[in-house]
C-alpha positions in Angstrom: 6.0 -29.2 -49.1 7.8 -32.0 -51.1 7.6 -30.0 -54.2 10.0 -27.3 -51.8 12.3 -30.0 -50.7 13.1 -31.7 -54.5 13.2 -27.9 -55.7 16.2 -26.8 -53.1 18.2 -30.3 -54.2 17.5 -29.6 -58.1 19.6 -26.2 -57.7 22.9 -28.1 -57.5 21.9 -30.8 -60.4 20.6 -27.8 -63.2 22.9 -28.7 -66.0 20.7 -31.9 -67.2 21.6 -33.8 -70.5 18.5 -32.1 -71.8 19.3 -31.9 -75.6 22.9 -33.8 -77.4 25.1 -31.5 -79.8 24.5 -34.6 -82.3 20.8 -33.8 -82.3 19.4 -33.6 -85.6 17.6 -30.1 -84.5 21.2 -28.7 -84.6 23.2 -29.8 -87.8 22.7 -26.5 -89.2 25.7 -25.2 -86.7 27.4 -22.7 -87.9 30.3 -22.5 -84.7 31.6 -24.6 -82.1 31.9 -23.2 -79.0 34.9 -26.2 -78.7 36.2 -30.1 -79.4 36.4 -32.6 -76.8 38.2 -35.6 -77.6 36.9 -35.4 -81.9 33.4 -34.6 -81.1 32.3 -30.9 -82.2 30.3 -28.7 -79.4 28.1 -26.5 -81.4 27.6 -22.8 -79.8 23.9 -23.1 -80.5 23.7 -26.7 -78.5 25.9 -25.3 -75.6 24.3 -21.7 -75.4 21.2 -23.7 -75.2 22.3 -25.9 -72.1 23.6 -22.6 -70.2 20.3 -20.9 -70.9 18.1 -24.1 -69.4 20.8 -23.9 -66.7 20.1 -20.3 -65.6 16.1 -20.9 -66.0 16.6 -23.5 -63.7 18.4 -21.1 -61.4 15.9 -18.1 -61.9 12.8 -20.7 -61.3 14.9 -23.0 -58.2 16.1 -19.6 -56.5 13.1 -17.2 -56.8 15.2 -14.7 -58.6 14.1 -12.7 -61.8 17.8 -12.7 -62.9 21.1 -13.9 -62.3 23.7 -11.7 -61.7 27.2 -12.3 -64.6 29.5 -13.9 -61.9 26.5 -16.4 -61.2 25.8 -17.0 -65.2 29.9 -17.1 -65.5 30.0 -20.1 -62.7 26.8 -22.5 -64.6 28.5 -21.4 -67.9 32.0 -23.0 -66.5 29.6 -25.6 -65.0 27.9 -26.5 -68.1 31.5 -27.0 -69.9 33.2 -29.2 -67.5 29.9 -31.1 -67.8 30.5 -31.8 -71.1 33.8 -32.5 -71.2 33.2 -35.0 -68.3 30.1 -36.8 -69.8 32.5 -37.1 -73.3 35.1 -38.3 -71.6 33.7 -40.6 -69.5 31.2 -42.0 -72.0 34.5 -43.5 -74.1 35.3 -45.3 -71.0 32.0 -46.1 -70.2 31.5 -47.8 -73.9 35.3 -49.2 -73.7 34.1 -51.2 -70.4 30.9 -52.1 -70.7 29.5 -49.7 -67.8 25.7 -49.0 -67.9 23.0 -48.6 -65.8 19.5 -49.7 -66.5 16.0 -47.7 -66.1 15.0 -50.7 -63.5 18.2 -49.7 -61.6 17.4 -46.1 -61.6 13.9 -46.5 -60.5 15.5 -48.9 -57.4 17.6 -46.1 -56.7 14.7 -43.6 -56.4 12.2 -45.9 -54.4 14.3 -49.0 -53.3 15.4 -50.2 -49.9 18.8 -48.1 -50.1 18.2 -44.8 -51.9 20.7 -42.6 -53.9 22.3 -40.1 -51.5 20.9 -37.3 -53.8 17.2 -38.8 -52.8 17.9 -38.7 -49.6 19.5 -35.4 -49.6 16.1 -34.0 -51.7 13.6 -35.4 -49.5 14.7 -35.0 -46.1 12.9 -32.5 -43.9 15.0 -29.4 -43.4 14.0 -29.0 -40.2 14.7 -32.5 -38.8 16.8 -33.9 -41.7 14.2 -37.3 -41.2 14.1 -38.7 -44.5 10.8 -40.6 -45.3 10.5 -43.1 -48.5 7.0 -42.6 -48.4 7.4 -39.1 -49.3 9.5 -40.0 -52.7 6.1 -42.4 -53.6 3.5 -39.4 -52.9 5.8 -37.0 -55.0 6.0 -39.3 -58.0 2.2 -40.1 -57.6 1.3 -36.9 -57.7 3.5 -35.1 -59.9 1.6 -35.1 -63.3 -1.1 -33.5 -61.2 0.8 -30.3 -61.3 -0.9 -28.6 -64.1 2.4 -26.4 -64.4 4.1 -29.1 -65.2 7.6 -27.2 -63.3 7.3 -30.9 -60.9 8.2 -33.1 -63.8 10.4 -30.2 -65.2 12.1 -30.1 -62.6 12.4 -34.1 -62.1 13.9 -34.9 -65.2 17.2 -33.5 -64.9 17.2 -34.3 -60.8 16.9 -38.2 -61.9 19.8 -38.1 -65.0 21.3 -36.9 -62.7 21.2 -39.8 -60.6 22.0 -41.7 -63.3 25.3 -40.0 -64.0 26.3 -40.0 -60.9 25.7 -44.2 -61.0 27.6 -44.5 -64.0 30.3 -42.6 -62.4 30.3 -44.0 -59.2 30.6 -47.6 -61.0 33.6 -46.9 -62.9 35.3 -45.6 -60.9 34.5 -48.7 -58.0 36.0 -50.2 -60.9 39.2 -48.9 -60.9 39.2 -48.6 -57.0 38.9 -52.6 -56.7 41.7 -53.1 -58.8 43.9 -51.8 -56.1 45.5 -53.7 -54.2 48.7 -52.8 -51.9 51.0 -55.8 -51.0 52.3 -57.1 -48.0 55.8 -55.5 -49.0 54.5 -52.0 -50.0 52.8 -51.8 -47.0 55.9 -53.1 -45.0 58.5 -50.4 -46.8 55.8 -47.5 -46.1 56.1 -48.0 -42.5 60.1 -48.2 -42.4 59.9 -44.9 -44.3 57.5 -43.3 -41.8 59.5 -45.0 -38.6 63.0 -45.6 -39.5 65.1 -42.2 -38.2 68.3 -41.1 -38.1 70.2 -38.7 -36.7 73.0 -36.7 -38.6 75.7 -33.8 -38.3 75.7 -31.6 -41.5 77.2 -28.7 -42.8 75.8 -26.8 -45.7 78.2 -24.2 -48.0 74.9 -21.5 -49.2 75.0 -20.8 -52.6 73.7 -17.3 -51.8 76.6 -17.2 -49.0 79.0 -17.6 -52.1 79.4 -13.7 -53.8 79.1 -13.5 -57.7 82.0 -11.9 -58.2 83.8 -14.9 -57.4 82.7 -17.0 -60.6 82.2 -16.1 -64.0 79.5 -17.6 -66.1 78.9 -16.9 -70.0 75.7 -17.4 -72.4 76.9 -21.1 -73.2 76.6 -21.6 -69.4 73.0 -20.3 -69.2 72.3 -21.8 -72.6 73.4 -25.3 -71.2 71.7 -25.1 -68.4 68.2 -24.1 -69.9 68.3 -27.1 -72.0 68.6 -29.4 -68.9 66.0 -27.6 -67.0 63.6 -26.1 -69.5 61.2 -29.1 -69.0 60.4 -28.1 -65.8 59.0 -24.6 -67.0 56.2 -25.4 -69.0 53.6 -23.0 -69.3 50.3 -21.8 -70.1 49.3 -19.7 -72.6 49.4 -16.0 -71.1 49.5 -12.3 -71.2 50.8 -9.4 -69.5 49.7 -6.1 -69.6 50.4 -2.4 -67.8 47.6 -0.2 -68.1 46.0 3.5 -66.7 42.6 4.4 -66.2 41.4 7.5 -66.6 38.4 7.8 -64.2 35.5 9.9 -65.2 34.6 11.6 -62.4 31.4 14.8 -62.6 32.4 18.1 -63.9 31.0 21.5 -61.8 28.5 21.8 -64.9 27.3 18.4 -64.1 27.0 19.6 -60.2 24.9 22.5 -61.2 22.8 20.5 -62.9 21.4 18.7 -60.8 21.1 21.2 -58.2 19.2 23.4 -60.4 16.6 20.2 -61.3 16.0 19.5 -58.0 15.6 23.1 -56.7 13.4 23.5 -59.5 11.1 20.3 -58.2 10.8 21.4 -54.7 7.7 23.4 -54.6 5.9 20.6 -56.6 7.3 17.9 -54.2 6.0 20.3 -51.3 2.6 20.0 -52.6 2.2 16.3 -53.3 0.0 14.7 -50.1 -0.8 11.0 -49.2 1.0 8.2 -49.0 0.6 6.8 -51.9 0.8 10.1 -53.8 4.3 10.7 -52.0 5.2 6.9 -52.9 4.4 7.1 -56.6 6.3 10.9 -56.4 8.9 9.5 -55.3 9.5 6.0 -57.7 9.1 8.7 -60.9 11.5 11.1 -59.8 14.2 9.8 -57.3 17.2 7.7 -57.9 16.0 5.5 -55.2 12.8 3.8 -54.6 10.0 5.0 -52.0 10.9 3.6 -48.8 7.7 2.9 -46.3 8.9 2.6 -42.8 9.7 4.6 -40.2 12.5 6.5 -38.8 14.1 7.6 -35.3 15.7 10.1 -34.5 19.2 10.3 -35.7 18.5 8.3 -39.1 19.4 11.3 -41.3 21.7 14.1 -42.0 22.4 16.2 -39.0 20.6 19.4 -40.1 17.9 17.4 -42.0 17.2 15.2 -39.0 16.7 18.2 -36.5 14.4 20.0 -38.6 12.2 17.1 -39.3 12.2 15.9 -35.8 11.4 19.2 -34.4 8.3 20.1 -36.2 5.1 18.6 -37.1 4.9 20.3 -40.1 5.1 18.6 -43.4 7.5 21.2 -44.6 10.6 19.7 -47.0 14.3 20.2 -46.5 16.6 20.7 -48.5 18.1 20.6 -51.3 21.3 19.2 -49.0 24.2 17.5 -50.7 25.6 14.5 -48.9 28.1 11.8 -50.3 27.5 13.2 -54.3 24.4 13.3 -53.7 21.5 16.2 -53.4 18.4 15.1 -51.9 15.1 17.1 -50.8 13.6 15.4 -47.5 10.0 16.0 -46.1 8.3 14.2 -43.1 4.8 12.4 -44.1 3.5 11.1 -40.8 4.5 11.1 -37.5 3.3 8.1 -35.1 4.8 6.8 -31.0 6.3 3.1 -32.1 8.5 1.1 -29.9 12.1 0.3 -30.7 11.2 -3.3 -30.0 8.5 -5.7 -29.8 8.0 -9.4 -27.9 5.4 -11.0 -29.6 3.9 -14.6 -30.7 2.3 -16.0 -33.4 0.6 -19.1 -35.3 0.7 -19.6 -38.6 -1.6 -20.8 -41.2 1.0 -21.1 -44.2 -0.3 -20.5 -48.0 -1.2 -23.9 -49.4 1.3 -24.7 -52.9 -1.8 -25.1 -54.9 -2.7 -21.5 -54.2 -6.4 -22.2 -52.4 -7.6 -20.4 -49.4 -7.9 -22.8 -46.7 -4.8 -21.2 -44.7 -7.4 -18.3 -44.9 -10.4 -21.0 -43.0 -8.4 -22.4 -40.7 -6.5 -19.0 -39.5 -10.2 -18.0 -39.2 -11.1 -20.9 -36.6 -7.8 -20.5 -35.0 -8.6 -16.5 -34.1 -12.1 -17.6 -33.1 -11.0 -20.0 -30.5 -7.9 -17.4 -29.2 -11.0 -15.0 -28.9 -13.0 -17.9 -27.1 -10.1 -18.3 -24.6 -7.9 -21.0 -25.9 -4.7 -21.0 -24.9 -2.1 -19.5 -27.1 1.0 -21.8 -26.7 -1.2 -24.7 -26.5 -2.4 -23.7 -30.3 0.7 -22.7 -31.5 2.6 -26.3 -30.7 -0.2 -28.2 -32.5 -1.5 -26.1 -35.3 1.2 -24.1 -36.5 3.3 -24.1 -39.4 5.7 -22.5 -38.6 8.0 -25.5 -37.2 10.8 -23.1 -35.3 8.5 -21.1 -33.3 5.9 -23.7 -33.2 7.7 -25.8 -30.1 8.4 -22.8 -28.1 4.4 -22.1 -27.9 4.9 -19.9 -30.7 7.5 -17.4 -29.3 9.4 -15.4 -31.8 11.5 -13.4 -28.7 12.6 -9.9 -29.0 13.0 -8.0 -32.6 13.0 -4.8 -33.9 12.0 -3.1 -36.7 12.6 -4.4 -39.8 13.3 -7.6 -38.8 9.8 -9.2 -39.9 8.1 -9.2 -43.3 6.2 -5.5 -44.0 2.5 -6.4 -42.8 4.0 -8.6 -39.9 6.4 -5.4 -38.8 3.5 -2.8 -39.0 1.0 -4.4 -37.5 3.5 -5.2 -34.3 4.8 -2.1 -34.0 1.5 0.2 -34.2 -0.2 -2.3 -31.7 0.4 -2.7 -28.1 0.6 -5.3 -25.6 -1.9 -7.6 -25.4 -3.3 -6.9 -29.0 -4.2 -10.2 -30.7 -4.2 -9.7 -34.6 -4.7 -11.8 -37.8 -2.5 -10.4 -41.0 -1.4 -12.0 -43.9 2.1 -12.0 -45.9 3.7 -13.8 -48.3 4.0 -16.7 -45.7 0.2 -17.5 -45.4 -2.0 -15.8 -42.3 -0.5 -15.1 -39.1 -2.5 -14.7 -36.0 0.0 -12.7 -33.5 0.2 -11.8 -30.0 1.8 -9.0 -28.7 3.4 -9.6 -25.4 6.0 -6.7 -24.5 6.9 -3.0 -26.4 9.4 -0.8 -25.0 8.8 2.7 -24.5 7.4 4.2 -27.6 8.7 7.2 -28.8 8.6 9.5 -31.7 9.4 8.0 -35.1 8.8 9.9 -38.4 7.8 8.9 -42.2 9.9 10.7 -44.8 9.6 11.0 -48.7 12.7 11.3 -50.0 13.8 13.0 -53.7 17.7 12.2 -54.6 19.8 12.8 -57.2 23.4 11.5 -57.4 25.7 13.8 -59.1 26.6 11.9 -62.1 29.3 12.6 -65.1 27.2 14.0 -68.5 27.9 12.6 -71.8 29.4 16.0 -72.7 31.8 14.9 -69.4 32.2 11.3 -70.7 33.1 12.8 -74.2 36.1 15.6 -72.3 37.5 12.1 -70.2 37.5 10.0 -73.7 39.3 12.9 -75.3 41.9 12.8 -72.8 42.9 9.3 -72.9 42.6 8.7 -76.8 44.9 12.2 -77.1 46.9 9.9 -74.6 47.2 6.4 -76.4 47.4 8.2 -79.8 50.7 10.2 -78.5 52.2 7.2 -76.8 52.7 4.5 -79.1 55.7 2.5 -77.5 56.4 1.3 -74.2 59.1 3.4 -73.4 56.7 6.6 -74.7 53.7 5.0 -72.4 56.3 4.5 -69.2 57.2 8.4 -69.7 53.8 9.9 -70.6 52.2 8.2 -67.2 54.3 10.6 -65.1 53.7 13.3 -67.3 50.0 12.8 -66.9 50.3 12.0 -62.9 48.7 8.7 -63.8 49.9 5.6 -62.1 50.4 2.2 -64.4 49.0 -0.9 -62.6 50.4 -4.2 -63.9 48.1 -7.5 -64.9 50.7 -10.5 -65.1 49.6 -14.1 -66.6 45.9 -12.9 -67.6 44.6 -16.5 -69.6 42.5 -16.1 -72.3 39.2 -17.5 -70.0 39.9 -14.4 -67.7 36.7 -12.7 -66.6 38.0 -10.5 -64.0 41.0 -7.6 -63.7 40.9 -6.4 -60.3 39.6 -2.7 -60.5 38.4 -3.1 -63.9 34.7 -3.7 -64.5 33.8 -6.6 -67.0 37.4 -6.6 -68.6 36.5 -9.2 -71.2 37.0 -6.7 -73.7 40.5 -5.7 -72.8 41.8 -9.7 -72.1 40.6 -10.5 -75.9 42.6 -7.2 -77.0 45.7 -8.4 -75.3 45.5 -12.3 -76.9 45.0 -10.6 -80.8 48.2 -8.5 -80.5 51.8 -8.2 -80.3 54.0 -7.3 -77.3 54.5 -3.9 -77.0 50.9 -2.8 -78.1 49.3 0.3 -77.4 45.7 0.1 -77.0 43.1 2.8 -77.6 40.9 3.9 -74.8 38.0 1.1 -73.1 35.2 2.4 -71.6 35.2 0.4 -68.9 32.4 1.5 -66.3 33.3 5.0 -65.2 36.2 4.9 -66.5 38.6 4.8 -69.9 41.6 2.3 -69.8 44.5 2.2 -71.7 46.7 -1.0 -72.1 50.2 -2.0 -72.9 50.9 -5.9 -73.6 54.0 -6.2 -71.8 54.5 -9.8 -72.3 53.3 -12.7 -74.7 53.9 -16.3 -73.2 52.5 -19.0 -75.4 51.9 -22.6 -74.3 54.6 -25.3 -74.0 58.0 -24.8 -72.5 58.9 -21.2 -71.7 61.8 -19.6 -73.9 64.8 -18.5 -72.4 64.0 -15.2 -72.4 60.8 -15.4 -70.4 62.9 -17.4 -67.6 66.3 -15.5 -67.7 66.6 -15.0 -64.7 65.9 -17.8 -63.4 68.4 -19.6 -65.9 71.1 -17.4 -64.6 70.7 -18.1 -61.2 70.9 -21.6 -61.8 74.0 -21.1 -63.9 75.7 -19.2 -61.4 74.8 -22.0 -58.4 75.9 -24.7 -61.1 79.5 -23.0 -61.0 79.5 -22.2 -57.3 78.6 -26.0 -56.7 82.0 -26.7 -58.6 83.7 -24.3 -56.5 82.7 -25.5 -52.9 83.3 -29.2 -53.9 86.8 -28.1 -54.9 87.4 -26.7 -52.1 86.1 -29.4 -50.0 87.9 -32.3 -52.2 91.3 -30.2 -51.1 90.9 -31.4 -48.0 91.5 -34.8 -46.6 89.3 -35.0 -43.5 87.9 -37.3 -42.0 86.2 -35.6 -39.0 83.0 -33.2 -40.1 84.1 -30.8 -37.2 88.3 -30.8 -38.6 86.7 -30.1 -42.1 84.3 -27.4 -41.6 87.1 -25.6 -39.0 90.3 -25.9 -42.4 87.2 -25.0 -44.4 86.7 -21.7 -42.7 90.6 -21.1 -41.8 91.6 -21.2 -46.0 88.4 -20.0 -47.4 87.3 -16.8 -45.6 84.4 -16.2 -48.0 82.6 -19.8 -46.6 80.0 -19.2 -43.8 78.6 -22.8 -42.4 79.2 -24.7 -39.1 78.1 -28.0 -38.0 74.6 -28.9 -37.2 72.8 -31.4 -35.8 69.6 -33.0 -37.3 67.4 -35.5 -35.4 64.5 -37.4 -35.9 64.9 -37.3 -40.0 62.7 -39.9 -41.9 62.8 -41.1 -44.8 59.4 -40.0 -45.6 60.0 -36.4 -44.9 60.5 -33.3 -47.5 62.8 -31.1 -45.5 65.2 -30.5 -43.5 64.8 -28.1 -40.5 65.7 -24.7 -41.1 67.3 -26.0 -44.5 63.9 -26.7 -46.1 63.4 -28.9 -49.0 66.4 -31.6 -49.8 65.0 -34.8 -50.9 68.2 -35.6 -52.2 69.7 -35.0 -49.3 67.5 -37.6 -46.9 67.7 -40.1 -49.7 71.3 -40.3 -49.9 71.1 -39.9 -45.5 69.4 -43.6 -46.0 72.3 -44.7 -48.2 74.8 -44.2 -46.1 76.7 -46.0 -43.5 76.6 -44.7 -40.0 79.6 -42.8 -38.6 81.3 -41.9 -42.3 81.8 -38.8 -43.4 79.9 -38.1 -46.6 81.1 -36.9 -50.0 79.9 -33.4 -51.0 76.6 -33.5 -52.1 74.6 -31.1 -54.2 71.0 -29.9 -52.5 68.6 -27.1 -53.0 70.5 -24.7 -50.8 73.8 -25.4 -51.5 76.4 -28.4 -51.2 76.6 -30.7 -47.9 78.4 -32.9 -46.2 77.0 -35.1 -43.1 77.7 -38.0 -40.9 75.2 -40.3 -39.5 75.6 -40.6 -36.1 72.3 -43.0 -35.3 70.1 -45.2 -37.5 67.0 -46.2 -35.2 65.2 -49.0 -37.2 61.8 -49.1 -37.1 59.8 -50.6 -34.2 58.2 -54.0 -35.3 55.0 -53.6 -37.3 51.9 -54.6 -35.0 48.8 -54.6 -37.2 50.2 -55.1 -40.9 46.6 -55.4 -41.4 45.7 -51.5 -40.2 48.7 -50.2 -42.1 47.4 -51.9 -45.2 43.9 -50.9 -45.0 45.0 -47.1 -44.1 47.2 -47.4 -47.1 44.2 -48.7 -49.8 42.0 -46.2 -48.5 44.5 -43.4 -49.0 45.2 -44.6 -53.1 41.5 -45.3 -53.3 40.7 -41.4 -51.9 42.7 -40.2 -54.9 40.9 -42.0 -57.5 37.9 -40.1 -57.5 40.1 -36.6 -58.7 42.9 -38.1 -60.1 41.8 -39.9 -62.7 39.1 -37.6 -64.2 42.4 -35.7 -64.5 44.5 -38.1 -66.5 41.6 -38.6 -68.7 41.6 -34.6 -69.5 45.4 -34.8 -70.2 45.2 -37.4 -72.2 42.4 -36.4 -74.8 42.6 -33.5 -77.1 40.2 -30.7 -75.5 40.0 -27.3 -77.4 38.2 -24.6 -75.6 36.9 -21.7 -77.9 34.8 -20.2 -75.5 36.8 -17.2 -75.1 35.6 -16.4 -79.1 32.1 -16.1 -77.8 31.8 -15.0 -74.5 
């Protein structure tokens, strides 16, 4: 059972150090899937580490594959693994951080085990964790003849030793910390020092366009004081238009014709198992043993079969794109529900038989007279039912495993049966049915009406005659209405893109748009069931955005550049000294102004806005600068230009426990150690990612 609880823990620790890209098994690389920090990442090495990563997966989750979103996430696991173990290994050497075997093996079987230890051997039905099972686990794990125990050890404990190395570097870092006396002091005045104000606030957007003028110089100027805060990531933009391939009437006919042709055949195929392997050779979908009730299929189909015992088949019917032929194989009286209980004898790891032996003396004593619930709490293994006397409750159909299911529904109450499953044997009781009633076994032929290649040829036609003709932007915006297709827009796709919303697996299409130049017809994608074709709209390349890409932007900020100038002058032509007298001569000369005097309280220092303002850090600073009762001088903000008076300054109320603020204030910085460093470490070290080449 240990083996289980190690195995469930391994899944999240898969991406071991199993094999280094300086091996000497790989200095025949021909590529590198990227660079991190000088040190080359060959595409054979890292393919290698993804592939032992979804192995891992396959083995760890009982899967025979793993779907492409789950080998996308170990693939983007795998890399940030390797950058991290690059990165950090510099610091590691640079510091002296190590940790020894002996440490490792105190970690695993010491006094205070690693938290993944105790997260891998804890019972996952108490969460009790038990040293003694780590012991029994190592002791007996070269008697697994597999040898998955140790395969599955070794990455679990580098693991462990990773996450050691990490943990003491970063403690490093974390003790050199320390907040003073005075920061601590300032913190709380900024959180607990208020003030109240009276403001007035001239919009920008209140101000109409028409009444400044602004030139390219004025745009150009201010891009060149701004254009730092618009750096960007490398990107592409892209309209495209599918043409979905959808089945012709040929295609239709098709398959009606087949399956008409099949129906006298299928009529004469008897037995279950004949009808089951019937079925799995000719049907879209797989042979489905169970039973029905009434009102589980098509209208017409589900009359028919349910008013005649007659093994007669129906059909061909069409229903969703689909024609299927339908016949009834048995008929049987089976409740809706069942309340039953059971004991189980679960199927030893080492795949013996004694769950068979003692399943065996468990039915012989029920049959002796034992009581049930009595047996169930101390012999079986089947923890969640085994403290309620074995009581699984009410369930329907379905709900257990196949030979459980049957052999509960065909029984009735007070049947005591021994089956086995994939769980081990189960000795079960039945307790309670509801009324049985009539439920039906069905074979069932389909065939989804599905687009030819002679269909998929027409569709490609189409949109290749399409991209071919429309070989501009302009010609690509006119031809969609022409075509009645609507253009759906893609903005800021990065080159490490895997998905397109509607698009399946758009890999393809995201490389096209990263090799060419804006403006860019493709040609058609096959894409699923359907043909795309693309337009790159846009090309933004990495560093600060160019003017063009931010027009708009810049020319706002032009025009509230000018407008500032305007509302100060018209606020400096006025002598005031009162906030009300200046806002009322404000309004009275300039007719265009909109603003009135407001009253803020409660404003802190530490705040970020201003309510029903919103963001105006400058705004609160200069508040804290100020003296109390004076009118302000206009002051540029997010949402336009101010003035304000303090009316109140409430100092703060006299720090208590310096010694809680301090500590809440360590712990705080400390917190952000454990993300924000790895992060600085990334920025600062020369990372090139080529994985977009290969995948």
């Amino acid at each position: 059972m240990i083996a289980i609880f190690v195995g469930s823990a391994l899944l999240a620790f898969i991406l071991g150090d199993l094999l280094g890209p300086g091996g000497s098994l790989l200095n025949t690389r021909q590529f590198d899937i990227g660079e991190i920090a000088g040190e080359p990442i060959p595409a054979q090495y890292f393919d290698k580490k993804v592939q032992d990563a979804i192995d891992n997966y396959k083995q760890q989750s009982n899967l025979p594959s793993a779907d492409q979103s789950t080998i996308d996430m170990l693939r983007e696991q795998a890399w940030n693994q390797e950058v991290n173990e690059i990165i950090l290994g510099i610091e590691y050497t640079k510091v002296g951080v190590a940790v020894h075997a002996d440490e490792v093996f105190d970690l695993i079987t010491g006094p205070s085990p690693h938290r993944l230890i105790v997260q891998a051997f804890s019972n996952p039905e108490t969460g009790q964790f038990n040293p003694q099972d780590v012991i029994n686990f190592l002791k007996n794990m070269d008697k697994d003849e597999s040898g998955k125990s140790r395969q599955q050890w070794l990455p679990f404990e580098q693991s462990i030793q990773r996450d050691q190395k990490v943990s003491k570097y970063l403690n490093l870092i974390k003790n050199g910390l320390l907040i003073s006396t005075i920061e601590t002091n300032r913190d709380y005045v900024a959180k607990n020092k208020s003030a109240k104000i009276k403001y007035a606030v001239q919009r920008f957007s209140a101000i109409p366009d028409s009444i400044i003028q602004i030139t390219e110089n004025d745009i150009n100027n201010y891009y060149n004081e701004h254009k730092k805060e618009y750096e960007q990531e490398s990107s592409r933009s892209i309209k495209y238009v599918s043409f979905n391939v959808n089945p012709s009437s040929d295609d239709s006919i098709a398959v009606s014709d087949w399956i008409t042709r099949i129906k006298d055949e299928f009529e004469q195929v008897s037995g279950l198992e004949e009808n089951r392997d019937y079925v799995n050779m000719n049907a879209d979908t797989r042979f489905e043993d169970n039973f029905i009730s009434k009102g589980s299929l098509a209208n017409d189909a589900d009359s028919f079969l349910f008013s005649t015992d007659a093994k007669t088949v129906f059909g061909p019917y069409l229903e969703n794109g689909t024609y299927k032929l339908v016949k009834q194989i048995d008929i049987q009286y089976r409740p809706d529900s069942v309340k039953a209980r059971h004991i189980l004898a679960k199927s030893p790891e080492n795949g013996d038989s004694s769950h068979v032996a003692k399943s065996d003396s468990i039915y012989a004593l029920l049959k002796q007279g034992a009581d049930f619930e009595a047996l169930a709490k101390k012999e079986s293994d089947d923890p969640g039912s085994a403290v309620k006397g074995g009581d699984l409750g009410w369930f329907t159909e379905g709900t257990m495993v196949k030979p459980f299911n049957d052999s509960c529904f065909a029984g009735k109450p007070g049947d005591v049966i021994k089956v086995y499953s994939q769980f081990g044997a189960h000795i079960i009781e039945i307790l309670e049915t509801t009324e049985p009633k009539k439920k039906i076994k069905t074979a069932l032929i389909d065939r989804s009406i599905l687009p030819s290649s002679k269909t998929f040829a027409s569709y490609y036609a189409n949109a290749n005659r399409f991209a071919g003709n429309n070989t501009t932007l302009e010609q690509f915006d006119e031809a969609t209405d022409e075509y009645g297709l609507v253009p759906r827009i893609k903005e800021d796709l990065k080159i490490t893109d895997k998905t397109i919303v509607g698009l399946d697996s758009p890999r393809e299409v995201i490389r096209w748009a990263f090799k060419q130049e804006k403006g860019t017809i493709s040609g058609p994608f096959e894409l699923g069931n359907k043909f795309v074709v693309c337009a790159l709209t846009s090309i933004k390349e990495e560093g600060i955005a160019s003017l063009e890409q931010i027009r708009t932007e810049m020319e706002i900020g032009a025009k509230n550049e000018k407008k500032a100038s305007y509302i100060i002058n018209k606020i400096e032509e006025n002598d005031d000294n009162n906030i009300e007298d200046l806002v009322h001569n404000l309004l009275a000369n300039n007719p265009i102004f909109d603003l009135k005097v407001e009253t803020s309280v409660n404003v802190l220092f530490s705040s970020f806005s201003i309510p029903g303002v919103g963001r105006e850090p400058e705004l609160i600073g200069t508040v804290f600068g100020s003296s109390q009762g004076q009118l302000s001088k206009p002051l540029k903000g997010n949402a336009g230009i101010f003035v304000f008076v303090v009316d109140e300054l409430t100092d703060a109320p006299a720090l208590q426990d310096n010694i809680q603020s301090k500590t809440a204030l360590q712990t705080n910085i400390k917190n952000r150690v454990d993300y924000e460093v790895l992060n600085a470490l990334k920025s600062n070290t020369d990372i090139k990612d080529n994985r977009h080449l290969f995948y």
